[in-house]
C-alpha positions as a printed Julia matrix, in Angstrom:
713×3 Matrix{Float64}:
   0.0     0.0      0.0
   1.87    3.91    -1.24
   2.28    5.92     1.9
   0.04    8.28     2.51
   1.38   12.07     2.0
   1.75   14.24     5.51
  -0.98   16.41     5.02
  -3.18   13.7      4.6
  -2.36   11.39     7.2
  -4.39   10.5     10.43
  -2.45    9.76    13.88
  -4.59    7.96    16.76
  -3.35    8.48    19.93
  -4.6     8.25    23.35
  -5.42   11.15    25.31
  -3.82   11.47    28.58
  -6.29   13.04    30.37
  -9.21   10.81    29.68
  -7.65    7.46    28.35
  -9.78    7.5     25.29
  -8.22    7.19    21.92
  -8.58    9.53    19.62
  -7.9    10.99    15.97
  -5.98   13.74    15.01
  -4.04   15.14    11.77
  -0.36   14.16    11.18
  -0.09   18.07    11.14
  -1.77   19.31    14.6
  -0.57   21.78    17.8
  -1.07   19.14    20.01
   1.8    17.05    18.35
   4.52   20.29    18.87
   6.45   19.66    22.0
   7.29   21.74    24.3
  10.56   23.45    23.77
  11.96   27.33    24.21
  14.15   28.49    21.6
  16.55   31.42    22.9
  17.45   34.83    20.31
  20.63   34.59    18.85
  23.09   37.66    19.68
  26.16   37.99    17.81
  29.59   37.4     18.81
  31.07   39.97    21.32
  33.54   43.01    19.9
  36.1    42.29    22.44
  37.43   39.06    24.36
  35.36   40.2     27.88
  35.38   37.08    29.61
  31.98   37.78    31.03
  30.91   38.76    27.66
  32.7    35.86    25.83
  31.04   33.22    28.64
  27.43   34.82    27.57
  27.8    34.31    23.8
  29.08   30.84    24.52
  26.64   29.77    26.8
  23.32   31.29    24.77
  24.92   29.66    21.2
  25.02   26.19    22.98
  21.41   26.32    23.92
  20.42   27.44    20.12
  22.66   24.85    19.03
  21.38   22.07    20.94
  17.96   22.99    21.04
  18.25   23.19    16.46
  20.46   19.25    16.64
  17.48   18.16    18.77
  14.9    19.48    16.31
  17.3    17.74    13.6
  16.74   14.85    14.95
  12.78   14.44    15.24
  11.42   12.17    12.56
   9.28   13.86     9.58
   5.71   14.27    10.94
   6.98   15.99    14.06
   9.79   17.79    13.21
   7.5    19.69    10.95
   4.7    20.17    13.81
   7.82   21.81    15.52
   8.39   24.24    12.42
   4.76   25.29    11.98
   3.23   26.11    15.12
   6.82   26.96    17.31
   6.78   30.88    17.21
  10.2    30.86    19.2
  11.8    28.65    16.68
  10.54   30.9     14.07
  11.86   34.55    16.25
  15.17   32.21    17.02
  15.98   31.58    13.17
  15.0    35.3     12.09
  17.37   36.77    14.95
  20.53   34.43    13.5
  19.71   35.66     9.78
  19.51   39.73    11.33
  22.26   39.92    13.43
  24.9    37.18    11.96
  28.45   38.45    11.04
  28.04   39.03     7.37
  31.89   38.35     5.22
  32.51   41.61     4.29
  32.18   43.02     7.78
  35.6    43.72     9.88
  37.4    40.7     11.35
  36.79   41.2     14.74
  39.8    39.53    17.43
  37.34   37.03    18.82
  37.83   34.11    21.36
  38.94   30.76    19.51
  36.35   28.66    21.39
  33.9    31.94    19.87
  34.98   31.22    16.43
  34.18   27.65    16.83
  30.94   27.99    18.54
  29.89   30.48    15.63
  30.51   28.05    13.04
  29.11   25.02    14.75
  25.79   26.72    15.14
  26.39   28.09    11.55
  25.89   24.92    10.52
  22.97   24.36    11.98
  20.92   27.0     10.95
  21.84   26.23     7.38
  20.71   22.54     7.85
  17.66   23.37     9.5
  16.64   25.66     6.7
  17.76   23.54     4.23
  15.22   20.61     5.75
  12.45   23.04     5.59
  12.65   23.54     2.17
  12.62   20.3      1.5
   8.87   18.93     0.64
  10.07   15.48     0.07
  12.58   13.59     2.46
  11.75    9.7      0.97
   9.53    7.94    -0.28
   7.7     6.95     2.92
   8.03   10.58     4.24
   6.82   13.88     2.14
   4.46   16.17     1.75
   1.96   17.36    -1.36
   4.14   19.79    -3.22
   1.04   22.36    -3.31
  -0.07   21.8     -0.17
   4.03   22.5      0.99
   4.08   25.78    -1.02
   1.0    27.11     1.08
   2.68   26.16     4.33
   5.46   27.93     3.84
   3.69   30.97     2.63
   0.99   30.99     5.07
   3.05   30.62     8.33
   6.06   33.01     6.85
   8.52   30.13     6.57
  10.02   31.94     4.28
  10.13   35.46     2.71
  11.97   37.6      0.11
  14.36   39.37     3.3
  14.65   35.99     4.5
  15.53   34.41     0.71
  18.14   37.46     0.5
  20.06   36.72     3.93
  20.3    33.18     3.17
  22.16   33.91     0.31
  24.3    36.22     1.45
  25.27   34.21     4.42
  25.48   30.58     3.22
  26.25   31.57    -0.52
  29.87   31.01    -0.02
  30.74   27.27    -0.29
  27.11   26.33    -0.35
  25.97   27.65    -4.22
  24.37   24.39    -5.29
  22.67   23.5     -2.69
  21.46   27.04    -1.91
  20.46   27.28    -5.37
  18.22   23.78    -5.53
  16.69   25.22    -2.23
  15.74   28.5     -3.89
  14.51   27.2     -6.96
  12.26   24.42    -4.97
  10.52   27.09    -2.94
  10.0    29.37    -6.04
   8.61   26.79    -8.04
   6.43   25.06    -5.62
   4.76   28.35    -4.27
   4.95   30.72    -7.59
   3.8    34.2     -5.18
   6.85   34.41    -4.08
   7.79   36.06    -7.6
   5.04   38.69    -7.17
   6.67   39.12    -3.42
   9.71   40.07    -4.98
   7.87   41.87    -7.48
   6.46   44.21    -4.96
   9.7    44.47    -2.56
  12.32   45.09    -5.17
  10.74   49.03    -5.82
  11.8    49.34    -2.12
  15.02   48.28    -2.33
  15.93   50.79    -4.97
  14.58   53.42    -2.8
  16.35   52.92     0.23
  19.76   52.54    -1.9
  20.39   56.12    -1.35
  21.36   55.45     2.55
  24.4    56.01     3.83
  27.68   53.59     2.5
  27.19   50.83     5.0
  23.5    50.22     3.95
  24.51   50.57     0.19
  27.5    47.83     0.78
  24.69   45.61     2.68
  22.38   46.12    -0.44
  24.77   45.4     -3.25
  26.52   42.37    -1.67
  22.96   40.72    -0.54
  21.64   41.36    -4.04
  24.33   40.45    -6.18
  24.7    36.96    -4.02
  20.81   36.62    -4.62
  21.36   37.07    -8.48
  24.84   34.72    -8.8
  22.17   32.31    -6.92
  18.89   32.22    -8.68
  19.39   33.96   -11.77
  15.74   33.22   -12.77
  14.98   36.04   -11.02
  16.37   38.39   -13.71
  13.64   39.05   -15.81
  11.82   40.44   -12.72
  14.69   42.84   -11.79
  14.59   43.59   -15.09
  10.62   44.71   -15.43
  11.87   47.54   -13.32
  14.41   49.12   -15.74
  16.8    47.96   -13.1
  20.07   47.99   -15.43
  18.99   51.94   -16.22
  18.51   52.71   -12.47
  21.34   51.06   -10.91
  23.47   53.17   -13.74
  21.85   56.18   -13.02
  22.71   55.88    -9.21
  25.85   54.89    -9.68
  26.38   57.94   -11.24
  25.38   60.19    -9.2
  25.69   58.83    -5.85
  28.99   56.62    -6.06
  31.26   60.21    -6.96
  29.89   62.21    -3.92
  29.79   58.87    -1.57
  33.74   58.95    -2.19
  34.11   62.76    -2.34
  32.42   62.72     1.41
  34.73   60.51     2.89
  37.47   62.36     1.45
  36.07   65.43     3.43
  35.53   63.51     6.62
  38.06   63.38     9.47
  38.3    60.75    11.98
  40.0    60.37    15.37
  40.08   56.42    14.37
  41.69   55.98    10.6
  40.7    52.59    10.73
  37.14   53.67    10.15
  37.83   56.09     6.95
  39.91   52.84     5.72
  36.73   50.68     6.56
  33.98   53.21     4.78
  36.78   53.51     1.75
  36.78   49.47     1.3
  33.44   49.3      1.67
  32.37   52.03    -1.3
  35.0    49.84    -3.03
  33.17   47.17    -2.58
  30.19   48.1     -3.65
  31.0    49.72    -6.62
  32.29   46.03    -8.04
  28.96   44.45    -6.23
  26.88   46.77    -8.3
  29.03   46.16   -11.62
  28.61   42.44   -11.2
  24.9    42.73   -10.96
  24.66   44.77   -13.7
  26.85   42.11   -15.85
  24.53   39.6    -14.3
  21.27   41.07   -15.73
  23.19   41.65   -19.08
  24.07   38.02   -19.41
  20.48   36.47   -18.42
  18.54   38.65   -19.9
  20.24   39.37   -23.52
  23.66   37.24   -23.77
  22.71   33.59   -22.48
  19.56   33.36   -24.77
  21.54   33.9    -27.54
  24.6    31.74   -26.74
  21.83   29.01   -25.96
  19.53   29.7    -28.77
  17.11   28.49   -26.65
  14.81   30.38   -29.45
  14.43   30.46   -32.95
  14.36   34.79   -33.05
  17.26   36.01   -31.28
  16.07   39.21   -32.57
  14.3    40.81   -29.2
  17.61   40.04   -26.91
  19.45   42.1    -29.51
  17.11   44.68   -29.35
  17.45   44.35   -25.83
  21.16   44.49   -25.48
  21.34   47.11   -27.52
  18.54   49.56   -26.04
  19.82   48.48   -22.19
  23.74   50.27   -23.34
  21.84   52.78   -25.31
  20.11   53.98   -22.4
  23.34   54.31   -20.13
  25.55   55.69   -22.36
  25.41   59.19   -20.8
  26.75   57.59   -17.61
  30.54   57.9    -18.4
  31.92   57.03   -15.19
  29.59   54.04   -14.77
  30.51   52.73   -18.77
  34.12   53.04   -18.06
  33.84   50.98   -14.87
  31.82   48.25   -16.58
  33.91   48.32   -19.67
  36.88   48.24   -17.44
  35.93   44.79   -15.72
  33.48   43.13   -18.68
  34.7    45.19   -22.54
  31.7    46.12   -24.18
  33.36   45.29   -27.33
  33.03   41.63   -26.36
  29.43   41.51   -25.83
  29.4    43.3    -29.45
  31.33   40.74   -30.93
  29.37   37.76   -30.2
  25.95   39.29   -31.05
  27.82   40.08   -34.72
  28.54   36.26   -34.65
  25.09   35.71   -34.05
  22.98   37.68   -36.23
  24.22   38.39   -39.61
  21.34   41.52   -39.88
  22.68   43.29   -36.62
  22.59   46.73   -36.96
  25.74   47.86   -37.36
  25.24   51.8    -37.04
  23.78   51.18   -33.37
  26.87   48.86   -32.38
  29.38   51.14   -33.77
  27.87   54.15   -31.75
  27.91   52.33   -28.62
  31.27   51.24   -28.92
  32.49   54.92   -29.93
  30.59   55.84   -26.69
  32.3    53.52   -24.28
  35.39   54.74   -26.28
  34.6    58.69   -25.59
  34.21   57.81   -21.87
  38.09   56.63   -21.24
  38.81   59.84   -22.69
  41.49   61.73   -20.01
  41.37   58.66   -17.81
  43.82   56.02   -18.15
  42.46   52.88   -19.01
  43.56   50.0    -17.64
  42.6    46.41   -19.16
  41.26   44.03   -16.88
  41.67   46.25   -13.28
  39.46   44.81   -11.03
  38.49   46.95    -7.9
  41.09   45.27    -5.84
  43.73   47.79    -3.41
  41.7    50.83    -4.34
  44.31   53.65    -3.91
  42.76   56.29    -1.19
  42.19   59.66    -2.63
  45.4    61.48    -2.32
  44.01   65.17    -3.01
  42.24   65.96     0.35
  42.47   66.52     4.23
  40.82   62.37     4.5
  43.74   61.58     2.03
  46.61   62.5      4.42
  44.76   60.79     7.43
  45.67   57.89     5.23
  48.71   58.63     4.45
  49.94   59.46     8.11
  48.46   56.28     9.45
  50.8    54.07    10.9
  51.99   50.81     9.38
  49.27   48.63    11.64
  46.77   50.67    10.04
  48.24   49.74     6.3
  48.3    46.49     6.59
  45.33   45.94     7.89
  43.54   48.14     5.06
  45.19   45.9      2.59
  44.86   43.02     4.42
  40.95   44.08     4.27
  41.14   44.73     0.44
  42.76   41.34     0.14
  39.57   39.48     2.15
  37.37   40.79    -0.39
  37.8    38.0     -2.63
  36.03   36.04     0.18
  32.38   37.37    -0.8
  33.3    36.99    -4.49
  32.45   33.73    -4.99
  32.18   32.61    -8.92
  32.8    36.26    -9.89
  36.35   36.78    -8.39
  38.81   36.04   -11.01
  42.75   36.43   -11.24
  44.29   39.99   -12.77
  44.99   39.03   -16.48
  48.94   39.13   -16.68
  50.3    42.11   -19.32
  52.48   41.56   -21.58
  54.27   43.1    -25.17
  53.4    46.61   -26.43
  50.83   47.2    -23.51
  53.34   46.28   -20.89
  56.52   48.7    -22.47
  53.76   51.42   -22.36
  53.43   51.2    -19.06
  56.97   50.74   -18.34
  57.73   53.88   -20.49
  54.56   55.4    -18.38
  56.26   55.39   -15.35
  60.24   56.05   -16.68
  58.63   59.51   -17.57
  58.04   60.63   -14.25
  60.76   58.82   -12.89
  63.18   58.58   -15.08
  66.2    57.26   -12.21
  64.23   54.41   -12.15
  65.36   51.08   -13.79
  63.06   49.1    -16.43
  63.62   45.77   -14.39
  62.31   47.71   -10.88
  59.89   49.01   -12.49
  58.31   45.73   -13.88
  58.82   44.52   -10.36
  56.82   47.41    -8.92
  54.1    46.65   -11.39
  53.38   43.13   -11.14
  53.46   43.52    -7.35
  50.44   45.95    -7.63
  48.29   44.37   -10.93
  50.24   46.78   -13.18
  48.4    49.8    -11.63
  50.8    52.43   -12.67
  49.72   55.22   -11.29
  49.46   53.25    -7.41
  52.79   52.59    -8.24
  54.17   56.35    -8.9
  51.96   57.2     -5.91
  53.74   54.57    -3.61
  57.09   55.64    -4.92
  56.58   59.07    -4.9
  55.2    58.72    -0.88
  58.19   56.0     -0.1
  55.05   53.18     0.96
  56.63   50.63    -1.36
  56.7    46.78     0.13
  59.37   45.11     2.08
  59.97   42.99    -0.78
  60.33   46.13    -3.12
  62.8    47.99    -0.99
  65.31   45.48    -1.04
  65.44   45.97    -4.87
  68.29   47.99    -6.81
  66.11   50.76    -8.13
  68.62   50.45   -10.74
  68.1    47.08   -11.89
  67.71   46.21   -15.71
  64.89   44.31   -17.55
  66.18   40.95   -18.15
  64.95   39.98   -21.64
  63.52   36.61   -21.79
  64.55   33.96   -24.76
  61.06   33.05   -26.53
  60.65   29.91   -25.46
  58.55   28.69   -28.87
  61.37   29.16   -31.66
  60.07   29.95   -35.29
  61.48   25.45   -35.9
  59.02   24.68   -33.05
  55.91   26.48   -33.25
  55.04   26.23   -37.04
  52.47   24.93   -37.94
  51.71   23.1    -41.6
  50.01   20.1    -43.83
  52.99   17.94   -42.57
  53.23   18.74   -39.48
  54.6    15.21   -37.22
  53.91   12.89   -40.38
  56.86   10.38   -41.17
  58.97   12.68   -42.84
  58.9    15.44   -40.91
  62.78   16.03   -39.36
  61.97   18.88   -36.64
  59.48   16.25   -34.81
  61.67   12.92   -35.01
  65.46   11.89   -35.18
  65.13    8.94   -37.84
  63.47    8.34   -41.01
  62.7     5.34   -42.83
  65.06    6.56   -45.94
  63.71    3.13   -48.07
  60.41    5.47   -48.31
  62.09    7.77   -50.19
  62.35    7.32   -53.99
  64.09    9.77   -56.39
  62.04   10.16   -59.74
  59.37    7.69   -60.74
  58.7     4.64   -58.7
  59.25    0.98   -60.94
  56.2    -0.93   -59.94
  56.42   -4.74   -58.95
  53.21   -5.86   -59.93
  52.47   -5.16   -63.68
  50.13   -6.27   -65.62
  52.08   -9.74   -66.61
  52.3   -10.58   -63.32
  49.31  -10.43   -62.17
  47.86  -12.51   -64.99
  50.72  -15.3    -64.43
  49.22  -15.45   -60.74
  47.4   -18.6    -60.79
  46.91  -18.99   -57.12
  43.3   -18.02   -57.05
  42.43  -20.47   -59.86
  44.62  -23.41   -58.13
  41.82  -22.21   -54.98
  38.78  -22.69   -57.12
  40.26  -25.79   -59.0
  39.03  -27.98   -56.1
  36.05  -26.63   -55.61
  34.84  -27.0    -59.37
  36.36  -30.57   -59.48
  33.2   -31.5    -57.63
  31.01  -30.8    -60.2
  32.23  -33.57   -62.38
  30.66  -36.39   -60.06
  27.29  -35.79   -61.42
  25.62  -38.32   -62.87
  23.98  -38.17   -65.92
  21.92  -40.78   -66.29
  20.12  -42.94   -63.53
  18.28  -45.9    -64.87
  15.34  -47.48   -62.74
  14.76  -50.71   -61.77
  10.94  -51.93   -62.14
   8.94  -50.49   -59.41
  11.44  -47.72   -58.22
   8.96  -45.45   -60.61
   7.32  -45.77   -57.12
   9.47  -43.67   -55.13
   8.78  -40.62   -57.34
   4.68  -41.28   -56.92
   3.76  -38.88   -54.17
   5.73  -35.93   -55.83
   2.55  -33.19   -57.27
   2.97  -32.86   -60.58
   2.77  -29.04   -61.69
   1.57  -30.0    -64.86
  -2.08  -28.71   -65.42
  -5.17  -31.57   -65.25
  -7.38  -29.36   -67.55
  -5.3   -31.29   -70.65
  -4.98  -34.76   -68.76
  -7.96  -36.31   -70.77
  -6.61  -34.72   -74.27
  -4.01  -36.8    -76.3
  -1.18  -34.35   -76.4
   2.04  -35.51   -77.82
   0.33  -39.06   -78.19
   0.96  -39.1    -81.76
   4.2   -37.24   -82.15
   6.7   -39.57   -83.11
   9.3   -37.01   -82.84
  12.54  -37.36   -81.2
  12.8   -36.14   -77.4
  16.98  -36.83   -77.68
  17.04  -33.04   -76.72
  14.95  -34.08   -72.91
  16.38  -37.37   -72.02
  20.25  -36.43   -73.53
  22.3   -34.1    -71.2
  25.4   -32.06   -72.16
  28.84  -33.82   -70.75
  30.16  -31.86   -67.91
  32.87  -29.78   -69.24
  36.06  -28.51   -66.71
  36.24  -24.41   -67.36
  39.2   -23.65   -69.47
  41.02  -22.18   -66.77
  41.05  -25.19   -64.71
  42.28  -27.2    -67.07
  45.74  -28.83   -67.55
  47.88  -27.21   -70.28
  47.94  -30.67   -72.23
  44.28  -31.58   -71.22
  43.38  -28.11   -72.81
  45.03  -28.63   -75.87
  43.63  -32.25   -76.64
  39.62  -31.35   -75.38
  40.47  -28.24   -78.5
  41.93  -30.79   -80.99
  38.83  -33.07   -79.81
  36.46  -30.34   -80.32
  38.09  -29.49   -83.42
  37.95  -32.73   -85.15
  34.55  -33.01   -84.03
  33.21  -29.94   -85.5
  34.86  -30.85   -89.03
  32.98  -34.11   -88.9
  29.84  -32.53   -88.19
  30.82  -30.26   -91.15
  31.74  -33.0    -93.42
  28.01  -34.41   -93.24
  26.39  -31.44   -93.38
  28.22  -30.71   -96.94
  26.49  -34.03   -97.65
  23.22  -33.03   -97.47
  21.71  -30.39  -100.37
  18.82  -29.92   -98.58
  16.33  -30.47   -95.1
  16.77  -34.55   -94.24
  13.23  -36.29   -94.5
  10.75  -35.62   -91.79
  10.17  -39.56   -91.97
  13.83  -40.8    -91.52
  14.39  -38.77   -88.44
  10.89  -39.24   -86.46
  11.55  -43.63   -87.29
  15.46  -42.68   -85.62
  13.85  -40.78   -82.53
  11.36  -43.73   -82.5
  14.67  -46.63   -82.5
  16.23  -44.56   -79.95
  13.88  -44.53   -77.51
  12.36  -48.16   -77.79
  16.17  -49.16   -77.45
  16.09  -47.21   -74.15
  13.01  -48.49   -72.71
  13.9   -52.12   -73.73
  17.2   -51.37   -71.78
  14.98  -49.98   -69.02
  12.98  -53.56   -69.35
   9.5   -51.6    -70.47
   7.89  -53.36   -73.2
   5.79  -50.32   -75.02
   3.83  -50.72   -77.95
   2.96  -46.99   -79.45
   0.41  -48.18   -81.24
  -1.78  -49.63   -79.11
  -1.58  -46.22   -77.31
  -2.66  -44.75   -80.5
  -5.73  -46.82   -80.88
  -8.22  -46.62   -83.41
  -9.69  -43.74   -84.89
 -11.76  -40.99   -82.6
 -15.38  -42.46   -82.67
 -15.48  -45.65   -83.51
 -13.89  -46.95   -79.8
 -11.52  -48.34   -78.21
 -10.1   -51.78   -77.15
  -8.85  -53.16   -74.25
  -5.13  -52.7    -74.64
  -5.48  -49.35   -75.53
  -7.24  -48.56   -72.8
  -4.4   -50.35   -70.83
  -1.39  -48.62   -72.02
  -2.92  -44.77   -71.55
  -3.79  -45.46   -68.39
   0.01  -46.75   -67.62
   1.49  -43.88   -69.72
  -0.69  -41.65   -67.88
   0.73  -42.96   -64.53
   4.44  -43.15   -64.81
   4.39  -40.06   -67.48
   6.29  -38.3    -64.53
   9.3   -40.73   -64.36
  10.52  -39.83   -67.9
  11.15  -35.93   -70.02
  11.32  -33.07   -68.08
   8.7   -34.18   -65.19
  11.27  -35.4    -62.96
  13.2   -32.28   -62.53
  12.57  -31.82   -59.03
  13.98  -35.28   -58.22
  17.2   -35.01   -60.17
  17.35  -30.86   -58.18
  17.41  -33.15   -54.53
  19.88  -35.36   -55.94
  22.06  -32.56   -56.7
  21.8   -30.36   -54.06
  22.05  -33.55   -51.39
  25.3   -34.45   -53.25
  26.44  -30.55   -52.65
  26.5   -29.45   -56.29
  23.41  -26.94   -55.66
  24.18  -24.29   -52.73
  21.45  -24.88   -50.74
């Protein structure tokens, strides 16, 4: 018998209070047990031991109570989820108030640190089990009937969907992203939930930096999740927006921290990493949009008409193009020209007056900046023009490191985005050399290189760092003298061509030896002409034997009296309609050409060389026999003389046979007038064994044959 789904099942149990049995719903308040779940608070700023021995001692209860709640089987553990409010406030406290990556390191407790990931876990598998409608096949739940629980009772919500990602994102992408996509698809309001939250998301991106680096991060890890979601971002103009505010607000964001002063530098150095930050956050999700809305369509062709995710490609860039700052950044991390390229692989009727404008756009907006291929928001130098510069700059070396030990963590919240600096080489690379020789020209070309592939051939963080005497420890040590050392192409012109014989036998730059006897000078003598392979015999000696077996047939078998019996049950094919007519009763003519067969004669190619000559000489005399009498003859022989030779012939056979056969009592007397006895006699035996003699016994000499193995069967 199937199991019965959760929602549908029936539990008897026996009430405690009156002993009766009774009914209830797998799915019931009564079933919840009784169990307080604590708020979560986050890990103290500083090792207090009082303060340390709190944390500790309220994670272990949370962490207990969710391994308990882990543990329940199916039916109960989801009696727990539904009607437990305090499980419910516990899990939304952990999502509000847990340490996010991008926040500061803070010098916590090592028994801290492990509590916080132990009941990290936790929460992840406990939300991970209640999105889960099925668990086996015994244990699950009707997928509609799951999407309304969740809904109903505020399992789960769009905030709730957007800290999950940004928490457990990192190392957990799969797994988050089957979660996501099960409770989207089994409870479809969800979209119109996000529908109606995203307009307030874009509102409150105006707030002050550490809001906007909350914002960015959460959304971009929602996106890199469940990129399904696009098209709904998307509805919004979201790609214009996000533009637009970059624009305006990311320029005076930085220009007001440059303005601020601070007793603490650590917290300018924390607001500048964290507009950093979300400057690439909001890049990313604009590239994200881009490529699941217009580019992955295409690259798919998960449609026939790729023609409306051109048309939206190109009206998306067409409607930023007036954001300079904001096309340079993007072009700077993700070239336009790319994008531009594959749709012109795509489409052959692209319009190429459009792409040519946006591309002299993107083009216009590097214009008095200096572009730098593949420069990922990674060290951002601090602005060096302003009273917040040189509280940077007069920071103490604690303060350094740590600022680029915080620009180095930021990889952490990355995830599939983060990608390594693209190494320069060639022209591009003696540009920049020669960029930085001109304002320093004491400065060797080989400590120079060093300089720039220490900082991602930034040149101009590396003529600020020299200029300011910040270099690295590593850097210092250097001769500032040194020379470029040239290195020998390691892919000569011998070993990196490429041709038709490339590595075939003869080919002297890929092997040492060569088979020289392969190698003829002018035109090659053939062995096997044409005499040769007629003098060849060995395929005739092979057929020989097999065409020796054809001379054991036998010609001629006489039969005994009575072995006409053996043939008796064969079914003659000879029509009955002319059984009672007289054919061929009266011809007297010779049937030499029925009963006679041809002698079996070997093929000339089998034969002997003598044998072959005598069987011609044979033949020959023969035919000038055969000539000889017909010279004889001046006309037709007599009709008369040949039908009384057929006649002598074939009496002479039957009396050899033992048949005594008198044609004219066969004949009988003429039609009308009767018939005697005898006559009657000797049709009725011709009539019987007519199938022993002529051509009616065909079938029986076929079995001979083919049981002898002269027929292929």
């Amino acid at each position: 018998m199937p199991a019965l789904p959760l929602d549908e099942l029936q539990l008897t149990e026996r009430d405690p209070k009156t002993g009766k049995l009774k009914t209830l719903p797998a799915l019931h308040p009564e079933i919840k047990a009784d169990r307080s779940f604590v708020l979560y608070r986050p890990p103290p700023p500083a090792r207090d031991p009082a303060l340390v021995e709190e944390f500790l001692e309220r994670a272990k209860f949370i962490a207990d109570d969710l391994n308990w709640l882990l543990a329940l089987p199916h039916d109960k553990f989801w009696c727990q989820v539904i009607f437990d409010e305090t499980l419910q406030k516990c899990l939304d406290s952990y999502l509000c108030h847990a340490p996010r990556k991008f926040d500061a390191s803070l010098d916590c407790h090592p028994e801290v640190h492990d509590m916080q990931k132990r009941l990290h876990r936790s929460v992840f598998l406990t939300f991970l089990r209640m999105s889960t409608h099925k668990e086996s096949k015994d244990h699950f739940i009707t997928p509609s009937v799951f999407g309304e629980i969740i809904y109903n009772n505020f399992l789960f919500d769009i905030p709730k969907i957007l800290d999950l990602c940004v928490l457990f994102g990192k190392g957990n992408g799969l797994l988050l992203q089957k979660m996501i996509e099960n409770i989207f698809t089994q409870q479809p309001s969800y979209f119109s939930d996000l529908d109606e939250t995203l307009p307030t998301v874009l509102q409150e991106l105006k707030d002050i930096v550490l809001y906007l680096c909350d914002t960015c991060t959460t959304l971009w890890a929602f996106l890199d999740v469940f990129p399904l979601a696009c098209q709904t971002f998307q509805k919004h103009e979201f790609c214009y927006r996000l533009a637009s505010f970059y624009e305006l607000a990311i320029p005076e964001l930085e220009s007001a921290i440059k303005k601020r002063h601070y007793e603490d530098n650590s917290v300018l150095a924390d607001l500048w990493r964290r507009i950093s930050h979300s400057k690439k956050k909001m890049i990313e999700v604009f590239h994200i949009l881009i490529n699941q809305v217009c580019l992955q369509p295409i690259l798919e062709s998960s449609c026939e008409n790729i023609q409306p995710f051109i048309e939206e490609f190109l009206q998306i860039f067409t409607s930023v193009l007036q954001e300079r700052r904001f096309l340079r950044d993007y072009d700077e991390l993700f070239p336009v020209e790319d994008d531009v390229s594959l749709l012109q692989q795509a489409s052959s009727t692209l319009d190429e007056t459009r792409t040519a404008y946006i591309l002299q756009a993107v083009e216009s907006a590097w214009e008095g900046a200096n572009r730098k291929k593949t420069q990922v928001f990674q060290d951002p130098a601090p602005p060096a023009a302003s009273n917040g510069a040189s509280a940077i700059v007069e920071s103490n070396a604690e303060d350094v490191e740590e600022l680029r030990a915080a620009y180095a963590s930021e990889d952490e919240c990355a995830g599939a985005a983060a990608a390594p600096v693209a190494k320069v080489s060639g022209v591009e690379l003696d540009s920049l050399i020669s960029q930085v020789k001109d304002l320093l020209p004491d400065l060797g070309e080989g400590f120079i290189l060093a300089c720039l592939e220490e900082y991602s051939y930034n040149a101009e963080q590396v003529i600020n760092d020299i200029l300011e005497d910040k270099l690295e420890s590593s850097l210092r040590q250097l001769d500032r003298g040194m020379r470029r050392q040239l290195k020998p192409d390691p892919t000569p012109l011998v070993t990196s061509r490429y041709n038709v014989f490339q590595n075939d036998e003869f080919d002297v730059f890929s092997r040492d030896s060569v088979d020289v006897s392969r190698i003829q000078k002018g035109k090659r003598r053939e062995k096997d002409t044409t005499r040769s392979l007629l003098n060849d015999k060995r395929l005739v000696a092979e057929q020989k034997e097999r065409y020796q077996q054809y001379s054991l047939v036998v010609e001629e078998t006489l039969l005994q009296p009575g072995q006409e019996q053996l043939y008796g049950d064969y079914e003659d094919e000879y029509d009955d309609t002319y059984d009672g007519n007289q054919v061929g009763a009266n011809d007297a003519d010779s049937d030499d050409e029925l009963i006679s067969r041809r002698p079996f004669t070997i093929p000339q190619v089998l034969r002997p060389k003598g044998q072959e000559e005598e069987e011609e000489d044979e033949e020959e005399e023969e035919e000038e026999e055969a000539e000889k009498e017909r010279t004889k003859d001046h006309f037709v022989q007599d009709p008369a003389v040949l039908r009384e030779r057929a006649e002598a012939r074939r009496q002479a056979l039957l009396a050899r046979r033992g048949h005594k056969h008198d044609s004219s009592a066969v004949v009988g007397n003429t039609k009308g007038h009767g018939q005697n006895r005898e006559t009657t006699q000797e049709r009725r035996k011709k009539e019987a064994n007519k199938g022993t003699r002529a051509n009616h016994n065909r079938r029986a000499m076929a079995e001979r044959k083919r049981s002898k193995g002269m027929i292929p069967s």
